[in-house]
C-alpha atoms as one frame of an Amber mdcrd trajectory, in Angstrom:
protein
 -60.327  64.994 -38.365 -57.814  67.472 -39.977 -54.780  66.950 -41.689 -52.096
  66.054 -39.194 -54.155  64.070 -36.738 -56.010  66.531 -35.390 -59.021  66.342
 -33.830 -61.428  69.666 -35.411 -64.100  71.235 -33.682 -66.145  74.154 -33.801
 -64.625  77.158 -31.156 -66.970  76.824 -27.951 -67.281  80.529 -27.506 -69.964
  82.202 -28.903 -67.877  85.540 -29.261 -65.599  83.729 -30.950 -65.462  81.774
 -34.203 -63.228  79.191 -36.401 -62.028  76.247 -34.836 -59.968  74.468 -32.645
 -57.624  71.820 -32.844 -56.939  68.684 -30.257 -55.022  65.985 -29.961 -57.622
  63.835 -29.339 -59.002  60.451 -31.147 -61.595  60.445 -33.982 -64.196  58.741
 -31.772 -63.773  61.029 -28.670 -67.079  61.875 -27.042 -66.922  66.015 -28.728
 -69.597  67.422 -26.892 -67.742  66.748 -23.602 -64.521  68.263 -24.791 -66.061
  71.543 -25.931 -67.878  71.529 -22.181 -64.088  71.100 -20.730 -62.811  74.090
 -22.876 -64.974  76.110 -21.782 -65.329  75.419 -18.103 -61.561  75.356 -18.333
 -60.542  71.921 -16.923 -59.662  70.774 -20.156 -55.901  69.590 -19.153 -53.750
  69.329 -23.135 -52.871  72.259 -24.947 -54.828  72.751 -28.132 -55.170  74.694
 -30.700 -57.718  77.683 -32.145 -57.808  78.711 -35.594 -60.050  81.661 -36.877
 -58.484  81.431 -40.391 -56.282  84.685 -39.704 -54.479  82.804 -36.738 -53.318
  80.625 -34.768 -53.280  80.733 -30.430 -52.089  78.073 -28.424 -53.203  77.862
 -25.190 -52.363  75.859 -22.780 -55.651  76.558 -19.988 -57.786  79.648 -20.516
 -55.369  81.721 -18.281 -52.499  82.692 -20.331 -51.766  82.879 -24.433 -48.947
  80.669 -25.247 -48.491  81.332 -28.716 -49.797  83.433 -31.936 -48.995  83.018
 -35.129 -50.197  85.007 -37.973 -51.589  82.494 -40.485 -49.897  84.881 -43.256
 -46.881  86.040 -41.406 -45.863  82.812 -39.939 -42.369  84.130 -38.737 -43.441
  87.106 -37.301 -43.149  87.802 -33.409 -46.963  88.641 -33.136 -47.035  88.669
 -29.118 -45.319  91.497 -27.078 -43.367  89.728 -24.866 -41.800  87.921 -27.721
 -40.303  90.834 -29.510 -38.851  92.211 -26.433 -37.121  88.903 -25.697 -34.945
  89.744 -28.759 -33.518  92.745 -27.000 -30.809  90.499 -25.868 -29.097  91.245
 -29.001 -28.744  94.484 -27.166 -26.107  92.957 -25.262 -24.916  90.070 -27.419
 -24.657  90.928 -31.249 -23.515  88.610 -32.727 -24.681  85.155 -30.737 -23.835
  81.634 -31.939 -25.459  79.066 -29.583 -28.979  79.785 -28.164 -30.621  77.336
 -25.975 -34.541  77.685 -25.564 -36.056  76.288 -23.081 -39.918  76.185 -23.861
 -40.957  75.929 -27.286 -44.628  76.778 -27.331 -45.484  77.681 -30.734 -42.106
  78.107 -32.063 -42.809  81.983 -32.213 -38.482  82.749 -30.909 -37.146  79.750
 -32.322 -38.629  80.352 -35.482 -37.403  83.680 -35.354 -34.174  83.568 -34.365
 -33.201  80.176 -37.113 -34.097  82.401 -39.305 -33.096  85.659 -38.410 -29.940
  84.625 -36.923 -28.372  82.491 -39.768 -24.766  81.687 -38.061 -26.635  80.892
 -34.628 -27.340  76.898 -33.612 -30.677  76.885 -31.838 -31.707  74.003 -29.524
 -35.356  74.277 -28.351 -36.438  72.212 -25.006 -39.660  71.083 -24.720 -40.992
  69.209 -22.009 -44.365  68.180 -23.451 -44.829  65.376 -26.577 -48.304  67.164
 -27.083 -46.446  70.584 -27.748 -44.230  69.254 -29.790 -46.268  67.617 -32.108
 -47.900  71.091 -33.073 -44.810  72.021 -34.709 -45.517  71.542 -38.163 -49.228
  73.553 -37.768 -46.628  76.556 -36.670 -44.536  75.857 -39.049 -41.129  75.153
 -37.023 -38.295  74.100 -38.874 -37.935  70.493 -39.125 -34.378  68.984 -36.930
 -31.311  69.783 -39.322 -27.639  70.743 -38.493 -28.303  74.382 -36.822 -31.728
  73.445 -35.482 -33.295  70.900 -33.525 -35.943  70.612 -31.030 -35.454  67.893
 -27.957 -38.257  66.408 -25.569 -36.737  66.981 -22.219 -37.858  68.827 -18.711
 -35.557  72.233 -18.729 -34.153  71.484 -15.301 -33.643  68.076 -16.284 -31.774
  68.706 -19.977 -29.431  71.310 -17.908 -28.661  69.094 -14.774 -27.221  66.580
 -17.618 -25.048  68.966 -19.304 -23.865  69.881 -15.775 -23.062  66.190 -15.030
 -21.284  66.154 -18.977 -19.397  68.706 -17.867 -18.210  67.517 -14.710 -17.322
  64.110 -17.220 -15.164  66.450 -19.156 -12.801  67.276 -15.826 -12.776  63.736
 -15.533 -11.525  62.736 -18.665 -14.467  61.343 -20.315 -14.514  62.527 -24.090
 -18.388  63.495 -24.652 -18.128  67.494 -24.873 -21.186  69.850 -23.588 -21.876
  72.836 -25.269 -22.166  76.198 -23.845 -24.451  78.641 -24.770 -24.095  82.557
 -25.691 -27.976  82.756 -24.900 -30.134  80.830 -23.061 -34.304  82.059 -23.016
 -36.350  81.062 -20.728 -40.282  80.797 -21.579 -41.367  77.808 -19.644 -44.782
  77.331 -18.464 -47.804  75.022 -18.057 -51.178  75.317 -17.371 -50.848  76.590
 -14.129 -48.148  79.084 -14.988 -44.143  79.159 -14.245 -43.194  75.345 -14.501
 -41.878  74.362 -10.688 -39.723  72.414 -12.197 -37.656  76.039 -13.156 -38.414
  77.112  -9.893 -35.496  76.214  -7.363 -31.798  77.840  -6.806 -30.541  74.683
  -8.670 -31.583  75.351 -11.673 -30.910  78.679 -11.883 -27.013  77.790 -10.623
 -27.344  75.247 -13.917 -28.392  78.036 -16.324 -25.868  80.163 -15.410 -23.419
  77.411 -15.564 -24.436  76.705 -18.892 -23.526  80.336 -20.334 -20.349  81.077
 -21.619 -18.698  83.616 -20.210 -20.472  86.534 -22.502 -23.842  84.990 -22.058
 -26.871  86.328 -21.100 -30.168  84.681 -19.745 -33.453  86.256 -21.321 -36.285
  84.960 -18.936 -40.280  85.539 -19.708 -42.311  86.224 -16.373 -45.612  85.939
 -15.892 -48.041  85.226 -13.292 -48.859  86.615  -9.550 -46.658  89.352  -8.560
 -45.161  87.286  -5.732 -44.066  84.615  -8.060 -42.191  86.847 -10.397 -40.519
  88.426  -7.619 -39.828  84.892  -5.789 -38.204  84.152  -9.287 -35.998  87.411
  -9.410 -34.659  86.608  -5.853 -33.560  83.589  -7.388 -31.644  84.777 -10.183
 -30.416  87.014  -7.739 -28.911  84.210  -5.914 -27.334  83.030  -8.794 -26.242
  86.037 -11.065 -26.073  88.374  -8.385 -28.221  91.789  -8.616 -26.573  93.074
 -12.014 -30.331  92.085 -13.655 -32.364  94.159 -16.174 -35.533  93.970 -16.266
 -37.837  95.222 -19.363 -41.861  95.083 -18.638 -44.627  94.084 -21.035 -47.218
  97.259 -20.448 -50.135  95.651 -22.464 -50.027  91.606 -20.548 -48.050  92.445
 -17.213 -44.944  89.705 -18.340 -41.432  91.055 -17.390 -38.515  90.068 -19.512
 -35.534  89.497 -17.214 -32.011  89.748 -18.570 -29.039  88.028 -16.527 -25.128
  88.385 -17.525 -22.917  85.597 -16.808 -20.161  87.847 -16.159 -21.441  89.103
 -12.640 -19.118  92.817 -13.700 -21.264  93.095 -16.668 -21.948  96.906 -17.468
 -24.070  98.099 -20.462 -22.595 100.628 -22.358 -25.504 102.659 -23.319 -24.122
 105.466 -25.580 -23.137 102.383 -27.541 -26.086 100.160 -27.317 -28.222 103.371
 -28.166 -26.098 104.270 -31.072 -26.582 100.365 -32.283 -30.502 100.036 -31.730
 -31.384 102.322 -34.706 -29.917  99.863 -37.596 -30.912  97.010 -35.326 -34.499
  97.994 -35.808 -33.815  98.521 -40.045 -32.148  95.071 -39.785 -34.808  92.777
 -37.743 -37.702  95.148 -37.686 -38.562  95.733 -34.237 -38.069  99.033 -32.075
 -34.754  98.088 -30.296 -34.267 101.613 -29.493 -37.621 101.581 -27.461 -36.276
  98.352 -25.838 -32.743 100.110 -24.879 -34.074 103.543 -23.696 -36.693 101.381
 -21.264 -33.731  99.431 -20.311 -31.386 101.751 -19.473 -34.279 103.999 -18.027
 -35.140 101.227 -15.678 -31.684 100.408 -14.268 -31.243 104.040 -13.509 -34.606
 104.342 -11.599 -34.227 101.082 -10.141 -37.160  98.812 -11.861 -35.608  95.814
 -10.198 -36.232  97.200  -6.842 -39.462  97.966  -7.082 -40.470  94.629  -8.837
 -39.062  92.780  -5.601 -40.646  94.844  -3.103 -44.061  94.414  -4.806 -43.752
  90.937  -3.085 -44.278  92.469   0.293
C-alpha cells in the first residue's frame, strides 16, 4: 500500500514503467487487476506514476489528467491551456464554476492564478475526488471548494434556488462569470451533460457577462450533436478553438446572445496576458478570431453528416 490508501502496483505495460495507483483494498487479488488494466475493462479511475508524472485515466481511451510531479500547477495538457483563453473575453472573472475536476489541472490553476476569483469544482465521482491530495488540489477554504454532485444535477438545484428566490424564500444562488465544462467518464462525454436541459441550466447559471468554456472530445458526431445543443441554447454566436495534437475542441458560449469580440482589443491584450500567466494567448486569439471569420463552427457541424 502507499501513503494515502492506495493500492501500488507495478505499470502493466511493458513499454512503460513506474507504477500505478488504485483504490483498491490491501488484499485485492493484484494479478487480476493488472490483467483488467490492460485488457481495458478495468471500470475506476486510477492512477500511473513514472516518478516524473502523474496521468489519470479514467479507461485506456482518453488522458484525463497530467501533472508534472515538479511543476504541480502547471497546465501540462493542451486542451487545458487553451481553456484559459476565456480570459480573452472575461478579464477580470470572479466566480468560476467547474464542472469536472479530474486531476485538478484548471482548478488548480485558476485558485491560484486568479486570486480574487471563488472557484467551485463539481465532481460527480467519490473515487476522483479522493485523488485530490496526490494532485495536490487545494484543500476546501473560503474561495475554493470542491462538491460531490452530478453537473446536471448541482445546476438543476441552483435553477430550482433560483426560482425560490422569486418566491420569496431567502437561500440566494450564485451566478457565475465562468462556467467550464470538462466532464467525462470512461466512455467519454458524460450523458448526463448531454440534453437541451442542461445546457438551458448552464446558461441560466451565467451572469449576464459570462461565458461557457466547454472541452470536446470524442467521435466527430458527438461533438457536433453537442454544438447543436449549445446552439439551441446560446444561439450560433459560439467560438470554437481546436486542439491540433488530441482532436478536443474548446467551445466558448456568451451569455449575452449580442456578444461581439473586439479583436483589435483582445489582440492588443493577449501579449501581456501571455507575460502575466505564461501561455500564448495571442496564438489562442489569432486562431479564434481566424476561425469565426472562416467559419470553424460550420464546418465542425457539417462533419456530422
Amino acid at each position: 500500500m502507499s501513503a494515502g490508501g492506495l493500492l501500488e502496483l507495478p505499470n502493466p505495460f511493458p513499454t512503460e514503467y513506474g507504477k500505478v495507483l488504485l483504490h483498491e483494498p490491501p488484499d485485492a487479488d493484484r494479478e487480476a487487476l493488472l490483467e483488467n488494466i490492460r485488457s481495458g475493462s478495468y471500470d475506476k479511475p486510477f492512477v500511473a506514476d513514472d516518478g516524473d508524472a502523474r496521468t489519470l485515466y479514467f479507461s485506456l481511451i482518453y488522458v484525463q489528467s497530467c501533472m508534472r510531479i515538479k511543476a504541480p500547477d502547471a497546465l501540462e495538457l493542451a486542451y487545458t491551456r487553451k481553456m484559459m483563453a476565456f480570459l480573452l473575453f472575461h478579464t477580470n472573472p470572479r466566480s468560476l464554476l467547474l464542472l469536472g475536476l479530474g486531476g485538478g489541472s484548471l482548478a488548480k490553476f485558476c485558485h491560484r492564478r486568479l486570486p480574487l476569483a471563488k472557484v467551485v469544482a463539481v465532481e460527480i465521482s467519490p473515487q476522483v475526488i479522493a485523488f485530490r491530495e496526490l494532485f495536490g488540489v487545494p484543500p476546501d477554504d473560503g474561495r475554493f471548494r470542491v462538491v460531490e454532485a452530478d453537473a446536471a444535477d448541482y445546476l438543476a438545484a441552483a435553477r430550482d434556488k433560483r426560482a425560490g428566490q422569486r418566491t420569496g424564500q431567502t437561500e440566494t444562488c450564485e451566478r457565475h462569470d465562468v462556467i467550464m465544462i470538462d466532464a467525462f467518464d470512461r466512455h467519454g462525454l458524460a450523458s448526463s451533460i448531454s440534453t437541451p436541459e442542461f445546457y438551458a441550466d448552464v446558461r441560466a447559471a451565467l451572469l449576464p457577462r459570462g461565458v461557457l468554456v466547454c472541452n470536446l472530445a470524442g467521435k466527430r458526431e458527438e461533438r457536433a450533436a453537442h454544438l447543436e445543443l449549445m446552439m439551441t441554447a446560446f444561439g450560433d454566436n459560439l467560438l470554437v478553438l481546436p486542439v491540433e495534437d488530441d482532436g478536443n475542441e474548446i467551445v466558448f458560449a456568451f451569455r449575452d446572445a449580442g456578444f461581439e469580440p473586439r479583436w483589435r482589443w483582445i489582440n492588443s491584450q493577449a501579449l501581456a496576458m501571455r507575460s502575466r500567466y505564461g501561455l500564448d494567448f495571442p496564438r489562442f486569439a489569432a486562431k479564434l478570431e481566424r476561425g469565426s471569420k472562416l467559419g470553424y463552427l460550420q464546418r465542425s457541424l457539417g462533419g456530422a453528416a
